[in-house]
FIKOL-389063 format. One line per 10 residues: number of its first residue (from 1); their letters; for each residue y, z, x of C-alpha. Coordinates in steps of 0.02 Angstrom, whole numbers, padded with zeros to 5 digits. Each point is the difference from the previous one (the first is absolute). Layout:
BEGIN
NUM	a	Y:Z:X; ...
//
This chain:
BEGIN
1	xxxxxxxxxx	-03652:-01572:-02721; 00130:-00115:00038; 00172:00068:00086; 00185:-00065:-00064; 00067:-00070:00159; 00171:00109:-00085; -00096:00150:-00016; -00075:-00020:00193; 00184:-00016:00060; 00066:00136:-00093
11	xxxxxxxxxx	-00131:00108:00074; 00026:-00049:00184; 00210:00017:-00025; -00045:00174:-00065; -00127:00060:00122; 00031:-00137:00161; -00191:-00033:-00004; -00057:-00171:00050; -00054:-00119:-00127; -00177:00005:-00005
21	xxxxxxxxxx	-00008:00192:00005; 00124:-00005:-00147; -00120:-00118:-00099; -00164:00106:00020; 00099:00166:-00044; 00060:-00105:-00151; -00172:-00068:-00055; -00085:00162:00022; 00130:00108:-00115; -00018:-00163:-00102
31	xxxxxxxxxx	00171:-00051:00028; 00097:00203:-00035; 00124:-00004:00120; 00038:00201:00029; -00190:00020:00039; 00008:-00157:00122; 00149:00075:00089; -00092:00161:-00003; -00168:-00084:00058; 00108:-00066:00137
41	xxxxxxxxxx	00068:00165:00051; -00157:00074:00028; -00075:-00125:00080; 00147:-00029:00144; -00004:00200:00018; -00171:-00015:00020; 00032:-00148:00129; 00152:00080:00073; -00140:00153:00037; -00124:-00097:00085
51	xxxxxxxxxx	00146:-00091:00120; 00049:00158:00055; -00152:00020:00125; 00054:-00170:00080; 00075:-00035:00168; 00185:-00007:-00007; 00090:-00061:00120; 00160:-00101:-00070; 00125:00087:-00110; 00193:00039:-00006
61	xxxxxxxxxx	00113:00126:00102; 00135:00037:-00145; 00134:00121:-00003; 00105:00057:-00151; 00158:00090:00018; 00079:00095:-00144; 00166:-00073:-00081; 00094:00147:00102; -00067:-00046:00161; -00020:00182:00023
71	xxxxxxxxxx	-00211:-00008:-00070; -00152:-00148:00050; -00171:-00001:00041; -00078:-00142:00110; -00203:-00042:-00038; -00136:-00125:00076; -00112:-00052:-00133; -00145:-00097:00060; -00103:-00140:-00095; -00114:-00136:00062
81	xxxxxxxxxx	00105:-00143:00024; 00184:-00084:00023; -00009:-00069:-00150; -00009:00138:-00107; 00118:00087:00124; 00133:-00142:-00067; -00010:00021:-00180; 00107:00078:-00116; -00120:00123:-00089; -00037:00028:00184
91	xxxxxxxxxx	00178:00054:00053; 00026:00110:-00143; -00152:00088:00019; 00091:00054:00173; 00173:00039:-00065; -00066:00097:-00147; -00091:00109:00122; 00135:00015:00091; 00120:00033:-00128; -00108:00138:-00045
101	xxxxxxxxxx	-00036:00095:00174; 00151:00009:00012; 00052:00088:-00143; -00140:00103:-00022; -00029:00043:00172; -00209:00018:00013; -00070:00099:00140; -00145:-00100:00015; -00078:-00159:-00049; -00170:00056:-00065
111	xxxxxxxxxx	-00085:00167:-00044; -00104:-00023:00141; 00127:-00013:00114; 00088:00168:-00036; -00062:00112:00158; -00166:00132:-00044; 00117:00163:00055; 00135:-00068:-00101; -00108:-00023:-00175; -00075:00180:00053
121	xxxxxxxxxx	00158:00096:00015; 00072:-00097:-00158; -00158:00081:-00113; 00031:00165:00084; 00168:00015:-00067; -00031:-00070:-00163; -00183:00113:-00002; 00159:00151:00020; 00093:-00051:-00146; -00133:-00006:-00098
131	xxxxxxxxxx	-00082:00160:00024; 00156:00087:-00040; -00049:-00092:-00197; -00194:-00048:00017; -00113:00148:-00036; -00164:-00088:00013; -00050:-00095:00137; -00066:-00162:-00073; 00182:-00014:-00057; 00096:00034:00146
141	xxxxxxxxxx	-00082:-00160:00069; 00049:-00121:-00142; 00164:00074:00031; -00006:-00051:00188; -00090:-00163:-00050; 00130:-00062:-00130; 00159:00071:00108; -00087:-00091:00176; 00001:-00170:-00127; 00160:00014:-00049
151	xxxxxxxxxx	00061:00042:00197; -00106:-00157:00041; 00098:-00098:-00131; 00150:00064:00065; -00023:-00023:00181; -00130:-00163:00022; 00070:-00171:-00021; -00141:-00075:-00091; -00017:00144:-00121; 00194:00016:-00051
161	xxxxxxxxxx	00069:-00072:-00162; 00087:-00169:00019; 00178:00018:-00008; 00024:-00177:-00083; -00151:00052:-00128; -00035:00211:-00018; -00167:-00045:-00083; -00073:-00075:00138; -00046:00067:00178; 00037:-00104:00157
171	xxxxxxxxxx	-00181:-00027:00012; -00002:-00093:-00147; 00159:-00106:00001; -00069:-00051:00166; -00181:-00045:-00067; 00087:-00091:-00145; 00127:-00095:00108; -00158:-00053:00116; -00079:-00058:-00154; 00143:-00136:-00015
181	x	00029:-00041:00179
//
């Protein structure tokens, strides 16, 4: 099917994908440009995902500090070369981040990362509150399991909401920002 050189820019100003990937995410949704963009998505998460095993060792030292000067958070963020270190998708990947340590103040980066004794004495207090409530013990652990996710989401930078965007985890917005660097 043949592309509308209109409808290929249109797509790239929308999504920042290069030309050529904008044309075959055009021709195969046979020119709808929602499911292009959406093609697009997927496919620089799914890119984004398999950069993330890669060598980094370029990036950004950035530091945001709060309008008050009283509240900032400074972050490295690593990528594979100087290039992408310059752009601008690039630098506000690293003030967004940021931005949001440090108003939400994580604990840790990732799950993994939160110590063993730490995760263990966090279930034991929620496995207390629940069996005040939880008379069978199949229950009492979903209780544990959901309240442990939530504490996770509450405590672990990649699994917190997005201050600029509730509906999306850290994790995400990063994965989707790679997607367009």
């Amino acid at each position: 099917m043949a592309v509308d050189a209109k409808l290929v820019a249109q797509l790239r100003e929308m999504t920042g994908a290069g030309m050529m990937d904008a044309k075959k995410a055009l021709e195969e949704t046979s020119g709808d440009l929602n499911a292009a963009a959406e093609a697009l998505r997927k496919k620089g998460i799914a890119k984004a995902a398999g950069k993330a095993a890669r060598e980094t060792k370029e990036g950004l030292v950035h530091a945001y500090q709060h309008s008050n000067g009283k509240l900032g958070a400074m972050v490295e963020v690593l990528c594979e070369t100087d290039f992408v270190a310059r752009t601008e998708n690039f630098k506000e990947l690293c003030n967004d981040l940021a931005l949001h340590i440090s108003a939400a103040d994580p604990l840790y980066v990732k799950r993994e990362s939160v110590p063993e004794e730490v995760v263990q004495k966090q279930k034991e207090l929620f496995r207390e509150e629940a069996a005040a409530t939880a008379k069978l013990p199949e229950i009492l652990e979903k209780i544990v399991s959901g309240k442990m996710d939530k504490w996770f989401s509450e405590v672990v930078l990649m699994e917190q909401a997005f201050i600029k965007d509730e509906d999306k985890t850290i994790d995400e917005f990063v994965k989707e920002k790679v997607a367009t660097i």
